[in-house]
C-alpha positions as CSV (number, residue, x, y, z in Angstrom):
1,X,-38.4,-28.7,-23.2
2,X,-35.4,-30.4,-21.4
3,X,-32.2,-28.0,-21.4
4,X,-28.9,-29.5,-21.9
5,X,-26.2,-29.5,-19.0
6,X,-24.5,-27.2,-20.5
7,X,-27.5,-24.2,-20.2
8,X,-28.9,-25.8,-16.4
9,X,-24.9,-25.0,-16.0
10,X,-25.2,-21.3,-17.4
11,X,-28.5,-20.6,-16.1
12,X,-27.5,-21.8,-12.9
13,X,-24.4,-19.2,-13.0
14,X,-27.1,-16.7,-14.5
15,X,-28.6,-16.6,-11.2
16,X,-26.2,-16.9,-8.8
17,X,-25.1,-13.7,-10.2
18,X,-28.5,-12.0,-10.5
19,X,-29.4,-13.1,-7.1
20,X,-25.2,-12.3,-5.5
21,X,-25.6,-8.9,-7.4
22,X,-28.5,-8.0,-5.3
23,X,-27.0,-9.1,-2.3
24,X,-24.2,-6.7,-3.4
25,X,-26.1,-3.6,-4.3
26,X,-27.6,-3.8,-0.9
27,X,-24.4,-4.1,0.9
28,X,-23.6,-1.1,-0.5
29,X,-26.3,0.7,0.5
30,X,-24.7,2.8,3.5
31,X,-22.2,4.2,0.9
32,X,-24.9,5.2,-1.9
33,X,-26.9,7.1,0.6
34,X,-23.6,9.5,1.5
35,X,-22.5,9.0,-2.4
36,X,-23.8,11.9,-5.1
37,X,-26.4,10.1,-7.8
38,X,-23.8,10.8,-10.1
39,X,-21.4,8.6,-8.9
40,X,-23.2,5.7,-8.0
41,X,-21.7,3.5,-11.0
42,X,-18.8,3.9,-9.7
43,X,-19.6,2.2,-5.9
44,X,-20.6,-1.1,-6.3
45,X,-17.8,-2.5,-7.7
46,X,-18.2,-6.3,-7.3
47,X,-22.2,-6.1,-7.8
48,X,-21.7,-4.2,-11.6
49,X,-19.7,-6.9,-13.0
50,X,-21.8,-9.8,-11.6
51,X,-24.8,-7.8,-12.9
52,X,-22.8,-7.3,-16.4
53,X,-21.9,-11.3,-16.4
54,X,-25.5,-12.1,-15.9
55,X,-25.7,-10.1,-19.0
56,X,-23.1,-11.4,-20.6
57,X,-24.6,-14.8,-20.6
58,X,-28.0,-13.3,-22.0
59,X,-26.4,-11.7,-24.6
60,X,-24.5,-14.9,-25.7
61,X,-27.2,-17.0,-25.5
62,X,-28.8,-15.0,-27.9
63,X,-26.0,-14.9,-30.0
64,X,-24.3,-11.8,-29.2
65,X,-20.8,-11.1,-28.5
66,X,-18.8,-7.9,-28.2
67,X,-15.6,-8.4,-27.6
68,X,-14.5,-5.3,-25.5
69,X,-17.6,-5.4,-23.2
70,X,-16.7,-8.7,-22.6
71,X,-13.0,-8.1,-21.8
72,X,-13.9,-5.1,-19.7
73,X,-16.1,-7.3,-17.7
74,X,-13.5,-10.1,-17.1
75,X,-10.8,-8.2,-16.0
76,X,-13.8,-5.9,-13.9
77,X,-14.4,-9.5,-11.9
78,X,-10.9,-10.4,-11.3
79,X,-9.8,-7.2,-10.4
80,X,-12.6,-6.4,-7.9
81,X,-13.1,-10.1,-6.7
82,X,-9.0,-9.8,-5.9
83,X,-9.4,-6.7,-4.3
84,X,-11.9,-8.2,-2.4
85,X,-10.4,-11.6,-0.9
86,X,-7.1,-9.2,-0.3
87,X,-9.0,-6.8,1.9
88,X,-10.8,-9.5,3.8
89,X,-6.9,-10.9,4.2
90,X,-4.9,-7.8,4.9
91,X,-7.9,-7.1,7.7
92,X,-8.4,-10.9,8.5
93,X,-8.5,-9.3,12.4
94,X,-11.5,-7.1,12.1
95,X,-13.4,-9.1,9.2
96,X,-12.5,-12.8,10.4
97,X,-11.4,-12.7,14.6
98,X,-14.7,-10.1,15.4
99,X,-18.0,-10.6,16.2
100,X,-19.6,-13.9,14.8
101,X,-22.0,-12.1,12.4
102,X,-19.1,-9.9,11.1
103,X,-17.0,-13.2,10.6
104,X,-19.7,-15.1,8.8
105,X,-20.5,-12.4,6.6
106,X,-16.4,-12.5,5.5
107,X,-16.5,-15.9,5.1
108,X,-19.7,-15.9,2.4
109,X,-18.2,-13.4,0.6
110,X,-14.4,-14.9,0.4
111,X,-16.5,-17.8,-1.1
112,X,-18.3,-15.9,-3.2
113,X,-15.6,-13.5,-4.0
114,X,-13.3,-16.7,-5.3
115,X,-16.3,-17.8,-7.4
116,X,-16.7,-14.3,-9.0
117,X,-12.3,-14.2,-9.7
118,X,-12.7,-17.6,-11.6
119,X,-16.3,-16.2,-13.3
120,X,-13.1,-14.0,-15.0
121,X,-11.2,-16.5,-16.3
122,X,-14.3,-18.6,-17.7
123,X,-15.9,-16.8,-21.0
124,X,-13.9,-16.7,-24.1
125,X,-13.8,-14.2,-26.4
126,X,-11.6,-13.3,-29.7
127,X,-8.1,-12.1,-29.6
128,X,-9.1,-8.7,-28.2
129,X,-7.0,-5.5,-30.1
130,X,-4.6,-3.3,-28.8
131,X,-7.5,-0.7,-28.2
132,X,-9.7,-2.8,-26.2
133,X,-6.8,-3.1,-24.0
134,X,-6.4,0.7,-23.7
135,X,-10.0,1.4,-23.3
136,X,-10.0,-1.3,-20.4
137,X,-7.4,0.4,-18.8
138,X,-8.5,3.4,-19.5
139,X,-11.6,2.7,-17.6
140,X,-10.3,0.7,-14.4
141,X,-7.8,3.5,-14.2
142,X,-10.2,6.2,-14.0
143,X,-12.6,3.7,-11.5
144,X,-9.2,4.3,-9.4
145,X,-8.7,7.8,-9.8
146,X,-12.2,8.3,-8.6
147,X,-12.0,5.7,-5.9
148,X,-9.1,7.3,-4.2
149,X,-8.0,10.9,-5.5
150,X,-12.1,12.0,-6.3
151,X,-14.2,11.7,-3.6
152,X,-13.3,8.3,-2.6
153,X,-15.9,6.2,-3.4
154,X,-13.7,3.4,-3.0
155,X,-15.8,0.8,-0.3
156,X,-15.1,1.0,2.9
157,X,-12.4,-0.3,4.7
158,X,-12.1,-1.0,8.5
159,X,-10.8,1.4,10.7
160,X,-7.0,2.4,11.0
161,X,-6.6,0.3,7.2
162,X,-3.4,2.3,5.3
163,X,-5.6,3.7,2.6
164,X,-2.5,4.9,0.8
165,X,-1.3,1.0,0.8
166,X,-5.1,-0.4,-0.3
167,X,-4.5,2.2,-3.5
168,X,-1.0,1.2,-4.4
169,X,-2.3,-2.3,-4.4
170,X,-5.8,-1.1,-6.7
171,X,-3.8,0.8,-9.1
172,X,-1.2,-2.4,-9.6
173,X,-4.2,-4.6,-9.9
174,X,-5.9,-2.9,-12.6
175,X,-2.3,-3.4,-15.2
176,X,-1.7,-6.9,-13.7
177,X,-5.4,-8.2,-14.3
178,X,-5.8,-6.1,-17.7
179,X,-2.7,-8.1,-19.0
180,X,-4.0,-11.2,-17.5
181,X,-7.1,-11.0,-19.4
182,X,-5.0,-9.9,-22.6
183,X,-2.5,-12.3,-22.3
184,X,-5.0,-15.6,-21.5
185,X,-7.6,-14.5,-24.6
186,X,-4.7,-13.7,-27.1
187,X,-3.1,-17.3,-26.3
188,X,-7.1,-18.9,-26.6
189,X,-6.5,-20.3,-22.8
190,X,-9.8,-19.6,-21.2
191,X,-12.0,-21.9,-19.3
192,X,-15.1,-22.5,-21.2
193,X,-18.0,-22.8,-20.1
194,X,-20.0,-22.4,-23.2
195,X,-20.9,-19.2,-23.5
């Protein structure tokens, strides 16, 4: 059976995100072993919503489409891809101007960290409601409130980084990429890429 271009392209983003997402949980395995069982979903931010956009393409393929799971996991891989790339930034002296393995490692993921921001902005989905937007922000909010006023399961960051400044910027990002994803689906202007 040959597969059109459009699934080699889908199937191809299926498994960079299976395959990035496993990469991911790993990375975060120093945190889950000092992290209660209990919290675990919330640590691996980045790996959860590539894992749920792998999912979100199964589901589409076989014809399913909810339209708040698939907000919450857009503005899930903006948000945390952004949060991402402005760590590796903000800290550009211990993550880029290190050691050579530490510097390689922030170089992969910046790239992959840009691919997963514009993985948000890819899927379309149906106007979503006021609710949806409320339950999004509902969610990322408590994510945050966990992250940095539970007990801080946010990832690590390198040492002497102004926590209090990281969580200003978190809690901002979580509005700014809600409405992002509200305002691109509600106006139809997503990049497609045919799921």
């Amino acid at each position: 059976m040959k597969l059109s271009k459009g699934m080699l392209l889908l199937l191809g983003v299926f498994w960079v995100n299976v395959l990035g997402s496993i990469y991911g949980y790993y990375f975060y395995q120093p945190q889950f072993s000092r992290t209660p069982v209990a919290l675990w979903p919330f640590v691996p931010d980045c790996p959860l919503y590539t894992t749920l956009f792998a999912l979100v393409i199964v589901l589409a393929v076989m014809g399913y489409r909810n339209t708040l799971f698939n907000f919450i996991v857009s503005v899930g891989l903006m948000k945390y891809a952004a949060w991402t790339l402005m760590v590796l930034v903000m800290f550009k002296d211990f993550y880029f101007f290190n050691t050579v393995d530490i510097a390689m490692q922030a170089a992969i993921l910046f790239i992959m960290h840009v691919g997963m921001f514009l993985e948000g902005l890819t899927f379309p989905f149906p106007k979503p409601k006021p609710w949806h937007l409320a339950a999004a922000l509902g969610w990322f909010l408590l994510n945050d409130i966990i992250d940095y006023f539970g007990p801080a399961v946010h990832p690590f960051l390198p040492p002497g980084a102004n926590v209090a400044y990281v969580m200003g910027l978190t809690f901002l990002g979580t509005f700014a990429f809600a409405w992002l994803a509200w305002s691109m689906s509600s106006k139809g202007k997503r990049i497609g890429i045919g799921i």
